[in-house]
C-alpha positions in Angstrom: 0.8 86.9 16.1 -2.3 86.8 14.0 -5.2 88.9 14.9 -3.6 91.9 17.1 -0.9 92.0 14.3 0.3 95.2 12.8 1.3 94.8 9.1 3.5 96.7 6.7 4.0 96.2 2.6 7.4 97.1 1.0 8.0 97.6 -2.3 10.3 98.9 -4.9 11.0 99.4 -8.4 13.7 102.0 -9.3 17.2 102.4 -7.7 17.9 104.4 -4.7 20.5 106.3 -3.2 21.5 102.7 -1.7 21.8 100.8 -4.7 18.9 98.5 -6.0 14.9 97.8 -5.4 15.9 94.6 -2.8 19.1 96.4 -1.4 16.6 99.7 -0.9 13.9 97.1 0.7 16.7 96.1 2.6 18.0 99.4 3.7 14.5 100.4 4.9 14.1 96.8 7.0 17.2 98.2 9.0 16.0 101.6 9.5 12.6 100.8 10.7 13.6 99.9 14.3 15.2 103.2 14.1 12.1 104.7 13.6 10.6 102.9 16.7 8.7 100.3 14.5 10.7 96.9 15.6 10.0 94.1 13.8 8.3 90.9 14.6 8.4 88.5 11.3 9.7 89.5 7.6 8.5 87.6 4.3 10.9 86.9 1.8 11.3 88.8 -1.0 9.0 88.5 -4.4 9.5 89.9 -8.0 6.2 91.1 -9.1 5.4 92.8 -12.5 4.3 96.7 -12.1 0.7 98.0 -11.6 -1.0 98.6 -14.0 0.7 97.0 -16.8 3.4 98.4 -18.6 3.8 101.5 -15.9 7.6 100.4 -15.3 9.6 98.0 -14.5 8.8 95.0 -12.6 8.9 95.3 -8.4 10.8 93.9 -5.4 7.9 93.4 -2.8 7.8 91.9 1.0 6.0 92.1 3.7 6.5 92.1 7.7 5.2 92.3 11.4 5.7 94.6 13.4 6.4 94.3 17.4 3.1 95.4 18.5 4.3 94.9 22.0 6.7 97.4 22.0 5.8 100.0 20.1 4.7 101.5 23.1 1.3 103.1 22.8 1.6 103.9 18.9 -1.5 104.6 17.1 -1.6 104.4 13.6 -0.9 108.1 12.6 2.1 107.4 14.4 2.7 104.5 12.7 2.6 106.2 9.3 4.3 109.0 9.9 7.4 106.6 10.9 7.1 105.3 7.4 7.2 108.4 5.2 10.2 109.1 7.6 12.2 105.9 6.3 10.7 106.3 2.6 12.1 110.0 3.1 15.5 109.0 4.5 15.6 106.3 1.1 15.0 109.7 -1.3 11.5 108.8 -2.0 9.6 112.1 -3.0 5.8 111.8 -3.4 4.4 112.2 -7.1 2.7 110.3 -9.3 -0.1 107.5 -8.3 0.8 104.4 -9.0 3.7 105.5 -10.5 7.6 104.2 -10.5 9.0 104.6 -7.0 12.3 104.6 -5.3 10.3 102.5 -2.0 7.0 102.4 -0.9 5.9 101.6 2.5 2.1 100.9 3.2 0.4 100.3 6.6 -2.0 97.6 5.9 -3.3 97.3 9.1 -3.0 97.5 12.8 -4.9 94.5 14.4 -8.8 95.1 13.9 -8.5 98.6 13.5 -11.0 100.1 11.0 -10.3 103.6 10.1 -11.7 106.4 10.2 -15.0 104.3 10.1 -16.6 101.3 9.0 -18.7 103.0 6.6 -15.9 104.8 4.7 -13.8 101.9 4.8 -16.3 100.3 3.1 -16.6 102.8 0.3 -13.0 102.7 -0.9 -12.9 99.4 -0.5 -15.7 99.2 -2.9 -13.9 101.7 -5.1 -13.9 101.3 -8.9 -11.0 100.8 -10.6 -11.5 103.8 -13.0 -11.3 106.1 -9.6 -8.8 103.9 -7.7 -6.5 105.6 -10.3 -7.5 109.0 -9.8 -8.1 109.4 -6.5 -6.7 109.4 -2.7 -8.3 109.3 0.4 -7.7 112.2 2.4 -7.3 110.1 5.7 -5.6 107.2 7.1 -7.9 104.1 5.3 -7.6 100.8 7.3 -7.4 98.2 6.6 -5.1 99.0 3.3 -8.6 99.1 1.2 -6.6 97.2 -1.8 -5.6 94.6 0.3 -7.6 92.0 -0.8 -6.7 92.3 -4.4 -3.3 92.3 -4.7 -1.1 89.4 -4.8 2.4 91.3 -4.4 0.8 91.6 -0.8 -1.3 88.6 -0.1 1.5 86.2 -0.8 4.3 87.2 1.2 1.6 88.0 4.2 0.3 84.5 3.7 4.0 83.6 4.5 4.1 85.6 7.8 0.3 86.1 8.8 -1.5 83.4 7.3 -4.7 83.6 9.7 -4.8 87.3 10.3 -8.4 88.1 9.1 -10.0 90.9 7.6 -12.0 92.9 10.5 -14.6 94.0 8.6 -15.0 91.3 5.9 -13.9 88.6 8.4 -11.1 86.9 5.6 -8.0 85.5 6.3 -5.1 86.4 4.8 -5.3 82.8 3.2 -8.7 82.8 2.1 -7.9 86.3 0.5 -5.1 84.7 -1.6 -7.0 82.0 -2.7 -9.9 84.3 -4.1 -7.5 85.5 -6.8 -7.0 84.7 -10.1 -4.0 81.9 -10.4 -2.4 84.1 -13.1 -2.1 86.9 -11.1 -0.2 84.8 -8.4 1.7 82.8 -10.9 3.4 86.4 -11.8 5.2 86.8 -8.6 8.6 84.8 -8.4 10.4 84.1 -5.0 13.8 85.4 -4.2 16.0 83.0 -2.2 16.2 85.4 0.7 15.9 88.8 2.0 19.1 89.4 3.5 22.5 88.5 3.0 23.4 90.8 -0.2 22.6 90.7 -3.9 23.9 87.5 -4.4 22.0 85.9 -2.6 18.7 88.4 -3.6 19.0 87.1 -7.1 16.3 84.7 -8.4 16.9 80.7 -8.1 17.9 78.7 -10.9 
């Protein structure tokens, strides 16, 4: 599990249908083998204050794996459309950019795929902030080209696929983390686990 993996991000921030951000991270845990996207490894649970600042209230965030070996000749378009399937079953409707969200489900990568090209990868990779904001790509970007900045990913992936590296910059997941700024991963708290109901979803003492 490392190179050939296929990763996922989870996060939410407002209550669903199902009750809260972790039970809706929860909720769409379970239906992703529905979907055909079994799973492999899951992170635990993080708190993680919203993006950008002040944009709503703070996020439940994980990550997983998913079972590349039986997902049975899925490319990535596949992929992602199983996603917005489960983010559509949760009540998520798409709006806003960066905005408040019932769940989000982001395909990060799938093994050393780069999509739709190196080149273009590149360029939203290298995309600044001020347009980050504004704009979407109009096809499937992979790796996630935000990956490398954000720690509400890069620290529950460090958890589940610590030496996956970056196919076109060549950085693991754990050099990755370590790049950032220690205040930005001091900001994320640990739950005690992902499953098992709120009680035991609610920060430790």
């Amino acid at each position: 599990m490392c190179n050939h993996s296929i990763l996922i991000a989870l996060g939410a921030n407002l209550p669903s249908p199902v009750g809260s951000p972790a039970q809706t991270l929860v909720a769409a845990l379970a239906m992703l083998p529905e979907e055909g996207l079994p799973l492999q490894a899951i992170s635990r649970f993080y708190r993680s204050p919203a993006f950008p600042a002040g944009s709503g209230p703070d996020y439940v965030n994980a990550c997983a794996v998913l079972d590349s070996r039986r997902l049975r000749g899925k490319d990535a378009g596949a992929v992602l459309a199983a996603l917005h399937r489960v983010e559509a079953r949760l009540g998520r409707v798409r709006g806003q950019r960066w905005g408040a969200r019932l769940i989000d489900l982001d395909l990060l990568a799938m093994g050393q795929a780069v999509l739709p090209d190196p080149a273009t990868q590149a360029a939203w990779r290298e995309l600044p902030l001020a347009e980050q904001m504004v704009r979407a790509p109009e096809t499937l970007i992979l790796p996630h080209p935000r990956l490398s900045e954000r720690a509400f990913v890069l620290i529950p992936l460090a958890e589940i696929a610590p030496q996956w590296r970056h196919p076109a910059t060549g950085q693991s997941v754990v050099q990755m983390l370590d790049a950032l700024p220690d205040a930005e991963k001091a900001a994320l708290a640990p739950f005690v686990a992902p499953f098992g109901g709120e009680q035991r979803l609610s920060s430790p003492d």
